[in-house]
N, C-alpha and C positions, 0 to 999 in steps of 0.2 A: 682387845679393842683395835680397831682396822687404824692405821696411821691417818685416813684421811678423819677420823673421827675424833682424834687426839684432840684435847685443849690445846692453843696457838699459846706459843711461848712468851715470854716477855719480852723476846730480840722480835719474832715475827711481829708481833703487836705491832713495836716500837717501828720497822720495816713499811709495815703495813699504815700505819699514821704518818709517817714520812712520805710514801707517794703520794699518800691523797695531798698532802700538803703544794707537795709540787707539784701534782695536777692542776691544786687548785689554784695554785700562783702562775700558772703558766697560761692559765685561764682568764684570772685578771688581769693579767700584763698584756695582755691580747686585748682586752675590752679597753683596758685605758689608752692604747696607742692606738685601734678603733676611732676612739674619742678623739683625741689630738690630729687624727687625721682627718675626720669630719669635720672638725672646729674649723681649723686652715683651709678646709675645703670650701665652709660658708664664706669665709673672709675672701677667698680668690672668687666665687662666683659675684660677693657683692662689689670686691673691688670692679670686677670684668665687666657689670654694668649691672646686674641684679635679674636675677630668675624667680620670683614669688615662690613657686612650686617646689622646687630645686631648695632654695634656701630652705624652708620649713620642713624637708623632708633630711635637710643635714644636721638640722637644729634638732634635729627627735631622732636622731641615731644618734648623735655625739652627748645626750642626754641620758639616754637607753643607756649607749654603751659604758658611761660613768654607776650608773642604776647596777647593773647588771654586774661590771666588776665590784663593788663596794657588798654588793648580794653574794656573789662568790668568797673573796677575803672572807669576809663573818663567818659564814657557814662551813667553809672548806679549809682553810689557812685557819682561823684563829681558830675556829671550833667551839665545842661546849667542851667547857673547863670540869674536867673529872673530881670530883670533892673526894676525899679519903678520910675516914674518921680514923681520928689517935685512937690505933692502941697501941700494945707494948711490940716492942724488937719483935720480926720475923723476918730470920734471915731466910734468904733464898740458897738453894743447892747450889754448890758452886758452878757446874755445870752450864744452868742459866745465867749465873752471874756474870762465866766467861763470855757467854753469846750475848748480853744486852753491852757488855763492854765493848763487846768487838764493834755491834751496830751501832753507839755512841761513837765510838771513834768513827767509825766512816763516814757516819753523818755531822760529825764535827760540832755534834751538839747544837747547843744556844749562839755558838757563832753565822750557823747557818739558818737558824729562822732569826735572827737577828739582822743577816744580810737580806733575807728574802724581806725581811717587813720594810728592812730601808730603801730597796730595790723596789717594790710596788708605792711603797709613800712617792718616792721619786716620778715615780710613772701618775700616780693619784696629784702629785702638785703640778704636771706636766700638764693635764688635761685639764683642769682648773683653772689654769694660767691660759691655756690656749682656748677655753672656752670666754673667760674675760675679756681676752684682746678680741674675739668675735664677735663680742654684746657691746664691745667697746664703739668698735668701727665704726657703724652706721650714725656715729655721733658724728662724721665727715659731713654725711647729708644735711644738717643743721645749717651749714656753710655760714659766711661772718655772719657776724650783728649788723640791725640797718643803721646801726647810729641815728646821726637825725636827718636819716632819708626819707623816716613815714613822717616830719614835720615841719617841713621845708622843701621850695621848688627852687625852680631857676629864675623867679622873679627877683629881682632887684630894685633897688629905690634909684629912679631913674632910666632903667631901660624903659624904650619906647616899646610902646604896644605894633606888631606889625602881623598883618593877617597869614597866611601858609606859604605866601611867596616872599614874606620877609619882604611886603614893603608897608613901610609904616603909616600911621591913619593921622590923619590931621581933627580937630575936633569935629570942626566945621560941615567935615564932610557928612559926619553921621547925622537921621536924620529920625525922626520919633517913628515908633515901632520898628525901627531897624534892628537886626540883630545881626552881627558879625563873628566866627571863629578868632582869639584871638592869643599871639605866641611871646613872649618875649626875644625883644631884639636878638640876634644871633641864636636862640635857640627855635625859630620855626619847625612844626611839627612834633615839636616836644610834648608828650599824649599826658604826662603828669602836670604841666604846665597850663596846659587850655586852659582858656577861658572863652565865656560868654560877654561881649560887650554890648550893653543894649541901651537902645534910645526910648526914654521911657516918653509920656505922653506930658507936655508943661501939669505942672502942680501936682503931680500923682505921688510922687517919693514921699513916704515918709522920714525925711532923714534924721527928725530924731529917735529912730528905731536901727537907723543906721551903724555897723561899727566901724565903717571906714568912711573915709574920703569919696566925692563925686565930682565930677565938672559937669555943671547945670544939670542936664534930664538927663546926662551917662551916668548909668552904673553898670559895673562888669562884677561877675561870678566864675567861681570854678565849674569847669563845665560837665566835673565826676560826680556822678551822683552818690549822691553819700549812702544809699543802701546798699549796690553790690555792685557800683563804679562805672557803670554803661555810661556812655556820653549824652545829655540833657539837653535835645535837639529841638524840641518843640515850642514853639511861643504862642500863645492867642494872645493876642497883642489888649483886644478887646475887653481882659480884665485883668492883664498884667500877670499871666501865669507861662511860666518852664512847667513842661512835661516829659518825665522821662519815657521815651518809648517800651522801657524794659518790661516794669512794673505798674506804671503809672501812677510813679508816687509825683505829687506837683505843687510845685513853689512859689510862693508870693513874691514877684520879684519886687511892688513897690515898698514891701514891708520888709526887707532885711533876706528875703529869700525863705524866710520858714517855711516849713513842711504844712500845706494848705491838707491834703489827703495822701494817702498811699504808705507803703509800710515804711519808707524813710525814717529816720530817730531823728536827726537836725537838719538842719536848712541848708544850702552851700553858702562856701567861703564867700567871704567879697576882697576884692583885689581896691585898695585904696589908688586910686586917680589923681593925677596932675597933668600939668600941660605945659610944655616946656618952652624954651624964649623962641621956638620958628612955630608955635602952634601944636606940635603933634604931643598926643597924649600917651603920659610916662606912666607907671605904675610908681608910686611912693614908698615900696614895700611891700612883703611876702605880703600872702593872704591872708586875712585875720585869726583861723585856724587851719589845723592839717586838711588837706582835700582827701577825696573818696571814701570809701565806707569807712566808718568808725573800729579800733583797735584798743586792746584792754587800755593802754596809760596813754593813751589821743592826750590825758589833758598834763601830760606829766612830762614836759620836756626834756632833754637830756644834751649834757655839756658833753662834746669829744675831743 
């Protein structure tokens, strides 16, 4: 029989199962630090300002390459486990016996797939870990909580009402179907704050539909329209309607401001009215509810 036809001994076997092993561990050691380098790759481009493209293409390598080592390990390293059925003692010639001793001791046995598994688990927890901190990140983008910024403005019980130059209105001045832009004292130009201050026509108000306060025919609103926040610039005086230019959703202003037509859900806020000892007209307090379009717990306040 020609030597290259011979049966492989039990040292070559044992030889020959050991490289593939460290092929294949050098193989996955390679795909999992792949991974860990991809991961910290996504995290640097999202910190650096964010690349769509870029990102999803590091997120499917550092994926892949987790995929891919775990596919290796199994198949290469761990292997399919050889089943041997009991039978009785068969010793091996010494010969061979001497040659799988010798290649046990140089491969140092179960100390060294012992090492290689804790060597790849380490590399496998490594990429895990740095894939988490990458999925974690973009939890930055969240940024704080509003507290109770979507339910609450810069009105106050007692600042004067003053138009965009910050000078304040007397009552007297306003005059039926007037409308005026209007800001709380020191905060002029404040875009969450506007308001609408309108001189309705004598006896038109319903104020018992009213939820705030008025001084005679003023009543003022917030001026964000509660569908998707555009500014409520429109008045036909002639039957007491705001119209948002956006959508043309449009409000009764003598009835409380409900939604007359248009896709709007409720009506706008009203800003409650007084007038204070030289005349000029104060707000008494926030607006009855949160301004601009509607948010899941609008009705569910919150202490900070």
């Amino acid at each position: 029989m020609a030597s290259g036809d011979r049966p492989r001994t039990r040292g070559e076997q044992w030889r020959e199962q050991r490289e593939r092993q460290d092929r294949g561990a050098r193989l996955a050691a390679i795909s999992f630090v792949v991974a860990i380098i991809a991961a910290f790759g996504l995290m640097g481009v999202y910190i650096a300002g964010g690349q769509t493209q870029l990102e999803g293409a590091l997120l499917f390598v550092a994926f892949g390459a987790v995929g891919t080592g775990l596919g290796i390990w199994g198949k290469q390293v761990i292997g399919p486990r050889i089943v041997v059925e009991e039978r009785y003692p068969m010793r091996s010639p010494e010969p061979a016996r001497d040659e799988f001793e010798a290649a046990y001791e140089e491969s140092l046995g179960e100390a060294v797939v012992g090492g290689r598994r804790r060597f790849l688990l380490r590399l496998l927890a490594g990429a895990g870990a740095s894939l988490g901190l990458a999925l974690i990140v973009p939890i930055r983008s969240l940024g704080p909580g509003p507290g109770r910024d979507l339910f609450a403005t810069a009105w106050e019980p007692g600042l004067r009402l003053v138009d965009a130059g910050g000078t304040p209105i007397l009552a007297e001045q306003m005059a039926a179907d007037e409308v005026r832009t209007v800001f709380p004292e020191g905060a002029a130009g404040d875009a969450k704050a506007q308001a609408l201050l309108i001189g309705t026509r004598p006896d038109q108000l319903d104020r018992d539909a009213l939820p705030g306060q008025t001084v005679g025919d003023l009543v003022c609103y917030s001026k964000i329209c509660t569908h998707a926040g555009c500014p409520v610039g429109l008045y036909r005086a002639s039957v007491g309607e705001l119209i948002c230019p956006c959508h043309q959703s449009t409000f009764d202003v003598n009835n409380a401001a409900v939604v007359v037509s248009g896709p709007a859900g409720r009506g706008l806020p009203q800003l409650p009215l007084g007038v204070d000892d030289e005349g000029y007209l104060i707000a008494t307090g926030d607006f009855n509810e949160p301004v601009g379009p509607s948010f899941w717990n609008m009705t569910h306040d919150v202490d900070v």
